[in-house]
mmCIF file as Biopython writes it, N, C-alpha, C and O atoms, coordinates in Angstrom:
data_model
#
loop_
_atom_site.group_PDB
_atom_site.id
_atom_site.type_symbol
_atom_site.label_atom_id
_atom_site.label_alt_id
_atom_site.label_comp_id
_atom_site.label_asym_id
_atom_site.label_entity_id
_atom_site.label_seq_id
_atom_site.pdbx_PDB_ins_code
_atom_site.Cartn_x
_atom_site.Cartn_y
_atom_site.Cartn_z
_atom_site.occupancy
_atom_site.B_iso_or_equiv
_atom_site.auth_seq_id
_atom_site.auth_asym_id
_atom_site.pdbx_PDB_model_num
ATOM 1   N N  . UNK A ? 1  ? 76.263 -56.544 32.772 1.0 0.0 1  A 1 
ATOM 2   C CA . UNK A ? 1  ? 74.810 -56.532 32.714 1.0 0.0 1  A 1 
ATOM 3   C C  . UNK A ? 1  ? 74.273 -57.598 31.765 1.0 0.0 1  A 1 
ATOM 4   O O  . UNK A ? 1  ? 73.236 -58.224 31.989 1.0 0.0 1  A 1 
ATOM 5   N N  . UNK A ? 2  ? 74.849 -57.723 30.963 1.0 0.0 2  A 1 
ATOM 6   C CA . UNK A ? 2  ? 74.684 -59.099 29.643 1.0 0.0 2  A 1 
ATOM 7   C C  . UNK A ? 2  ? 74.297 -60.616 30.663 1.0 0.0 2  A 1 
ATOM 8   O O  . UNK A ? 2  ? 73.314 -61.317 30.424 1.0 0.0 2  A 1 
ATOM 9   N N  . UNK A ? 3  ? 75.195 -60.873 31.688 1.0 0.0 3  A 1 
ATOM 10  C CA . UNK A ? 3  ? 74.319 -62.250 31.938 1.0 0.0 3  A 1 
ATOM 11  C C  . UNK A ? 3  ? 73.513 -62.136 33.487 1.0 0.0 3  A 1 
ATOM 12  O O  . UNK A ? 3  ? 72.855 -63.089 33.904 1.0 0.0 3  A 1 
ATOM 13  N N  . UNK A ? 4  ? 73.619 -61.177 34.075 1.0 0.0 4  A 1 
ATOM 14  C CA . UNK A ? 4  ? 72.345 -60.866 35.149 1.0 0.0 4  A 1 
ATOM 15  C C  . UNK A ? 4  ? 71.348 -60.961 34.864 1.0 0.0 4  A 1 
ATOM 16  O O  . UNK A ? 4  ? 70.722 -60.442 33.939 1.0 0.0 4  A 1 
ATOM 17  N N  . UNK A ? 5  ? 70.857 -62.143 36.186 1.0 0.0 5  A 1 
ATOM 18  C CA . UNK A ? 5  ? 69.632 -63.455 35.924 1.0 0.0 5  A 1 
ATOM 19  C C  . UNK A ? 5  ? 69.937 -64.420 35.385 1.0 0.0 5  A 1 
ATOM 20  O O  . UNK A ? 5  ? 69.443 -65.440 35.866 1.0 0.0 5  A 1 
ATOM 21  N N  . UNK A ? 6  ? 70.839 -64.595 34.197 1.0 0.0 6  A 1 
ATOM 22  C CA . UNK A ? 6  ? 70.945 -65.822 33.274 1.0 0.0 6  A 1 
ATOM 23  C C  . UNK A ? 6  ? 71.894 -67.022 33.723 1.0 0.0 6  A 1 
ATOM 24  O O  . UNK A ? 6  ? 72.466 -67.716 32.882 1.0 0.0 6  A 1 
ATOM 25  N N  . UNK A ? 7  ? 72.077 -67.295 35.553 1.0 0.0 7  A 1 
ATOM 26  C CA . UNK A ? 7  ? 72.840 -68.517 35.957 1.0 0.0 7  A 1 
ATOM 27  C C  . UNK A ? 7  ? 72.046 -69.658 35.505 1.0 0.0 7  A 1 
ATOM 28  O O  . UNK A ? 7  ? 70.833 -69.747 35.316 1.0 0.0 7  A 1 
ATOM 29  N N  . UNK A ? 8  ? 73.208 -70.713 35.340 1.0 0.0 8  A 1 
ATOM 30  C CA . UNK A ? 8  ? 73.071 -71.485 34.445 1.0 0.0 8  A 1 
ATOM 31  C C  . UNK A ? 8  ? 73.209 -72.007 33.032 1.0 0.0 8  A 1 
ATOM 32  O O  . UNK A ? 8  ? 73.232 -73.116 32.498 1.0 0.0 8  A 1 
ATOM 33  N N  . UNK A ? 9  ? 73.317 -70.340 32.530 1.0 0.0 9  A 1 
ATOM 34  C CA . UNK A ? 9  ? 72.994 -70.100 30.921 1.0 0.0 9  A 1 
ATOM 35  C C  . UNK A ? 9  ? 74.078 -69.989 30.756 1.0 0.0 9  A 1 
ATOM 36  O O  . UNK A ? 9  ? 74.916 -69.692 31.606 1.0 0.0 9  A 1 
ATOM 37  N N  . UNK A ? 10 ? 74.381 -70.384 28.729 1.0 0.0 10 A 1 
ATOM 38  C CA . UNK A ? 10 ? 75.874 -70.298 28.455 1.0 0.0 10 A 1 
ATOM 39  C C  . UNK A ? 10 ? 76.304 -68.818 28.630 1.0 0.0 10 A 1 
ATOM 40  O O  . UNK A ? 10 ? 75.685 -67.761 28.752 1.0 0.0 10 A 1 
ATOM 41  N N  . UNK A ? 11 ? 77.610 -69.167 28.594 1.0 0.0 11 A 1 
ATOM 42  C CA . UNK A ? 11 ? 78.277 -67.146 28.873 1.0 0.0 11 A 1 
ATOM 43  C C  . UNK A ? 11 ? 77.940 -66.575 27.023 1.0 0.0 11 A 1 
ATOM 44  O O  . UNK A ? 11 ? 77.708 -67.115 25.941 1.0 0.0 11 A 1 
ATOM 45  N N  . UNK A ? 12 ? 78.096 -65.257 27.545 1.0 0.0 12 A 1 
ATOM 46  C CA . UNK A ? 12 ? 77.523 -64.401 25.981 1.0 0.0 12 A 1 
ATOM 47  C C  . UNK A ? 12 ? 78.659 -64.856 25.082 1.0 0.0 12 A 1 
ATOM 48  O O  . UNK A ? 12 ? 78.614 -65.271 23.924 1.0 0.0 12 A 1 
ATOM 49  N N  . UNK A ? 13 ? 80.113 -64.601 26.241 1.0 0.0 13 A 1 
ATOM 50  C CA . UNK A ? 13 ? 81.259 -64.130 25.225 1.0 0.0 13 A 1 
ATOM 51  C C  . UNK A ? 13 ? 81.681 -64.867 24.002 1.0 0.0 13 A 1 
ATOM 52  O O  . UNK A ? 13 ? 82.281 -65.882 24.355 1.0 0.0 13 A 1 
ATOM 53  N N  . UNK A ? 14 ? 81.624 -64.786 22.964 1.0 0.0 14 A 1 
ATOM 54  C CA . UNK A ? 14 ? 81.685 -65.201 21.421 1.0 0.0 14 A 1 
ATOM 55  C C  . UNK A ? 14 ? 83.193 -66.749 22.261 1.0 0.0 14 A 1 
ATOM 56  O O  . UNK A ? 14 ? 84.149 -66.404 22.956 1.0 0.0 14 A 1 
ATOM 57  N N  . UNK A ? 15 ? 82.932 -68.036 21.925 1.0 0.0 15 A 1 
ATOM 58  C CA . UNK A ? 15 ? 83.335 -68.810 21.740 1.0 0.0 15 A 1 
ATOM 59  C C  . UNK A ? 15 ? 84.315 -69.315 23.497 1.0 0.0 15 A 1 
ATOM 60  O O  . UNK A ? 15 ? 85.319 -70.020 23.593 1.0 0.0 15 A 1 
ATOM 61  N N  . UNK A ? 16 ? 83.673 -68.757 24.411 1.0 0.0 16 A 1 
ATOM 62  C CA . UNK A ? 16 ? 83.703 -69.001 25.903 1.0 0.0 16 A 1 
ATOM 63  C C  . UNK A ? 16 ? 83.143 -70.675 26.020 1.0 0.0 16 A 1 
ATOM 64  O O  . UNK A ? 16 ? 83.897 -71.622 26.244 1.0 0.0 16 A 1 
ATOM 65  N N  . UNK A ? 17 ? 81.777 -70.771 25.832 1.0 0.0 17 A 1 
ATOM 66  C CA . UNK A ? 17 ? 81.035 -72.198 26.633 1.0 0.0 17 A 1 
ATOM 67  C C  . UNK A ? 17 ? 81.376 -72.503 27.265 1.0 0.0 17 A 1 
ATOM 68  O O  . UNK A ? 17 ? 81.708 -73.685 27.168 1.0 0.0 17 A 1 
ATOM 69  N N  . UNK A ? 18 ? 81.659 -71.775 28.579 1.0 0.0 18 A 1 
ATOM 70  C CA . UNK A ? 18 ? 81.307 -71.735 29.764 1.0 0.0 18 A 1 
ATOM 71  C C  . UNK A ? 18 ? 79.791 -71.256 30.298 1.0 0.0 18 A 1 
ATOM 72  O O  . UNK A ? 18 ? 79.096 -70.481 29.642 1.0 0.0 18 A 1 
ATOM 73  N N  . UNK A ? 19 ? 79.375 -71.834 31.598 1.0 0.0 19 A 1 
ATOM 74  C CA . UNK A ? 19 ? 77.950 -71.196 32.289 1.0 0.0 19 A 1 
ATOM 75  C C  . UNK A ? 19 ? 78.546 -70.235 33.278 1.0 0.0 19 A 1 
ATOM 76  O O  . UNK A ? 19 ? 79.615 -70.093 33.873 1.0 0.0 19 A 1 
ATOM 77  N N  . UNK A ? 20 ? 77.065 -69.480 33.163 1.0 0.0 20 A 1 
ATOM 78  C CA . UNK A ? 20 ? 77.220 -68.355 34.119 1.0 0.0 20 A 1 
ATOM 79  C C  . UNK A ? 20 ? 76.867 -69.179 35.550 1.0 0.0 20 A 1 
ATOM 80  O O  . UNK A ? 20 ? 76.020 -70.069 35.624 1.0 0.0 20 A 1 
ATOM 81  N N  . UNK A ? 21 ? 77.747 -68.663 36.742 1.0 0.0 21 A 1 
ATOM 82  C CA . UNK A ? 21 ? 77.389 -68.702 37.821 1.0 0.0 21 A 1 
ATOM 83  C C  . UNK A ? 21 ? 76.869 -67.969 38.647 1.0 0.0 21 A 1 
ATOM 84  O O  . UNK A ? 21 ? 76.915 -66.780 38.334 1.0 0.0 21 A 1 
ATOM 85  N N  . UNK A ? 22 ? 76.188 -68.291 39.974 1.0 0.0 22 A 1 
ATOM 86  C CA . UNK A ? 22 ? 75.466 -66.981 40.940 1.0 0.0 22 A 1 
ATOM 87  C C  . UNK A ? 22 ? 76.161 -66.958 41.662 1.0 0.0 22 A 1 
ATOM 88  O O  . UNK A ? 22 ? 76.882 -67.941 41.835 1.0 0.0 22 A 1 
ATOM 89  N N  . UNK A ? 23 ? 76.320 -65.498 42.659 1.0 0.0 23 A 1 
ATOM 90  C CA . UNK A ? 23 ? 77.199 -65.928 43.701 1.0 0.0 23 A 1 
ATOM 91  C C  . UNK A ? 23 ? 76.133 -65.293 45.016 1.0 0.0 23 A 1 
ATOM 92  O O  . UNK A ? 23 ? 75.664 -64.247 44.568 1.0 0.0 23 A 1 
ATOM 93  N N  . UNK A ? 24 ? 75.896 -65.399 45.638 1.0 0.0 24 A 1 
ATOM 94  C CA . UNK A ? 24 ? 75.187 -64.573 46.951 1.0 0.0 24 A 1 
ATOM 95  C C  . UNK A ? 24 ? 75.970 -64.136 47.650 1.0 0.0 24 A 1 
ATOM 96  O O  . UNK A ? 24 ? 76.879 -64.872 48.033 1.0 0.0 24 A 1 
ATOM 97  N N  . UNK A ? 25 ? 75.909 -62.759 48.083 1.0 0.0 25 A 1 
ATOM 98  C CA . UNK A ? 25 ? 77.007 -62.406 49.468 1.0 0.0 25 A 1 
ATOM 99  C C  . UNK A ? 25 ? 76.273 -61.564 50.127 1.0 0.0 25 A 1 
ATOM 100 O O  . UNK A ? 25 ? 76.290 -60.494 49.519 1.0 0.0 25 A 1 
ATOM 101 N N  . UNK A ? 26 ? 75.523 -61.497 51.232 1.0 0.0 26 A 1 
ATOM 102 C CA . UNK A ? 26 ? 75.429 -60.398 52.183 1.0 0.0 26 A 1 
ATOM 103 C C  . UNK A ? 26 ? 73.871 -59.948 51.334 1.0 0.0 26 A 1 
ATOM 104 O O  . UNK A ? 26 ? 73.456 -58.856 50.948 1.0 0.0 26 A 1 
ATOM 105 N N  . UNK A ? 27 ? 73.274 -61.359 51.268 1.0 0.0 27 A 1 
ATOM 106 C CA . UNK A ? 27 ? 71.982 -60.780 50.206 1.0 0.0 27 A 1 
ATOM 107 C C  . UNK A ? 27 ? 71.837 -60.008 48.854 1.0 0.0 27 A 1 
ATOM 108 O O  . UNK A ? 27 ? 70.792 -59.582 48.361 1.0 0.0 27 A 1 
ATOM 109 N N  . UNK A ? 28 ? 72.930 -59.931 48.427 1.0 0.0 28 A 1 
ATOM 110 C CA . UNK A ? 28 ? 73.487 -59.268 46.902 1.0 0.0 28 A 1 
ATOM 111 C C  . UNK A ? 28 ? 73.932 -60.705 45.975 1.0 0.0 28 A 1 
ATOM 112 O O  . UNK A ? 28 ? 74.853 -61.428 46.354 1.0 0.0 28 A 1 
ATOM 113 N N  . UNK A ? 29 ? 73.257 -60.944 44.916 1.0 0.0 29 A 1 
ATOM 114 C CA . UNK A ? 29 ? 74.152 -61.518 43.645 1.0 0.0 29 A 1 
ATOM 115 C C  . UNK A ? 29 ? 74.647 -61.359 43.058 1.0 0.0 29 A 1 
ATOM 116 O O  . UNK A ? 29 ? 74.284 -60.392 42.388 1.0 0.0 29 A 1 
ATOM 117 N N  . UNK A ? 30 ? 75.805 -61.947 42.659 1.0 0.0 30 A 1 
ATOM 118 C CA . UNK A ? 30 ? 76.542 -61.447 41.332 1.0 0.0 30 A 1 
ATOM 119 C C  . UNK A ? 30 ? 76.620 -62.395 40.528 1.0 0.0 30 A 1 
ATOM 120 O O  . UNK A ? 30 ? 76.953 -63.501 40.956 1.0 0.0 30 A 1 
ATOM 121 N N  . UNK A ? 31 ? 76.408 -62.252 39.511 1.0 0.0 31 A 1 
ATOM 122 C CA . UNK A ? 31 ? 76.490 -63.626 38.301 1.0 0.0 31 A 1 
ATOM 123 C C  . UNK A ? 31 ? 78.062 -63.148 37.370 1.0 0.0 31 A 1 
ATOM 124 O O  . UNK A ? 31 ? 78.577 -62.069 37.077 1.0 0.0 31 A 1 
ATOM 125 N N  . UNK A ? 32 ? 78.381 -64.447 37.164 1.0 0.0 32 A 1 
ATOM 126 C CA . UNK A ? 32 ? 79.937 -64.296 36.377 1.0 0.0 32 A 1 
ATOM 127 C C  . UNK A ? 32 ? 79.596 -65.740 35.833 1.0 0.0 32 A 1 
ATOM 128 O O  . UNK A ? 32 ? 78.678 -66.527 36.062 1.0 0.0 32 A 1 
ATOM 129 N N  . UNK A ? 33 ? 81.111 -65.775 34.728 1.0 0.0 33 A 1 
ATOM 130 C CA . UNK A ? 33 ? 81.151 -66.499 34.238 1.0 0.0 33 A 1 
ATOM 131 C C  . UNK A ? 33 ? 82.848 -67.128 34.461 1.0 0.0 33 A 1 
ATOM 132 O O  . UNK A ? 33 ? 83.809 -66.750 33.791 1.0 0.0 33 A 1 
ATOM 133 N N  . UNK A ? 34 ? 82.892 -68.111 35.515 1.0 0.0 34 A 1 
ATOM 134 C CA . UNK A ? 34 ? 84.604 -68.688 35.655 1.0 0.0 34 A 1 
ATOM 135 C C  . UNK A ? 34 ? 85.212 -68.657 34.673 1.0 0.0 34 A 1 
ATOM 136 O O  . UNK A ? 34 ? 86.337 -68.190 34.850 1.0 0.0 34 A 1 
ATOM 137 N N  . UNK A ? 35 ? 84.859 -69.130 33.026 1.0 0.0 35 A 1 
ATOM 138 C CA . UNK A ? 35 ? 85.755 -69.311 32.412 1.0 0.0 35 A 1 
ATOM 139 C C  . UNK A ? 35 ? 86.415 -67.843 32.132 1.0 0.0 35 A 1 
ATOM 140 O O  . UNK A ? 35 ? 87.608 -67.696 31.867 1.0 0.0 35 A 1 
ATOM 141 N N  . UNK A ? 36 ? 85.841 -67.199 32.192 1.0 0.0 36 A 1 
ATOM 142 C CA . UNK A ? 36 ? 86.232 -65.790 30.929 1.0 0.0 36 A 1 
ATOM 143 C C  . UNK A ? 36 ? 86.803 -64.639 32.490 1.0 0.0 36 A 1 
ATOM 144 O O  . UNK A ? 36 ? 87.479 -63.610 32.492 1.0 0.0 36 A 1 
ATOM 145 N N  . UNK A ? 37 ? 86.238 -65.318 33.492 1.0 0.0 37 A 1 
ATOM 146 C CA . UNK A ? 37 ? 86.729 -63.914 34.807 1.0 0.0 37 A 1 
ATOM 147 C C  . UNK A ? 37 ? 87.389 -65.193 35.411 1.0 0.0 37 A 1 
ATOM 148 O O  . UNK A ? 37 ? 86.685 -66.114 35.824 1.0 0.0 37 A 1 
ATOM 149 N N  . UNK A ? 38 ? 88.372 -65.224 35.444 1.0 0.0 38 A 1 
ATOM 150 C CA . UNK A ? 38 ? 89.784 -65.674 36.387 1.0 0.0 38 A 1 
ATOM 151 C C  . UNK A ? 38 ? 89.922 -65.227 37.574 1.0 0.0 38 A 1 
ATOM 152 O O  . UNK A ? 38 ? 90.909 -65.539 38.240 1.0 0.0 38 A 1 
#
């Protein structure tokens, strides 16, 4: 719940700097962040 809405934005996780990404599927988003979710 921490970065839903915030694509684009850096990830929360303490020393990540990575961006969050959006993903669309089937009219649903999910925002993640590649570096920290493998």
């Amino acid at each position: 719940f921490r970065v839903y809405g915030r694509a684009g934005a850096p990830c929360v996780a303490p020393g990540c700097g990575g961006a969050v990404e959006r993903t669309v599927q089937s009219a649903r988003s999910s925002f993640w962040c590649p570096v920290c979710q493998k």
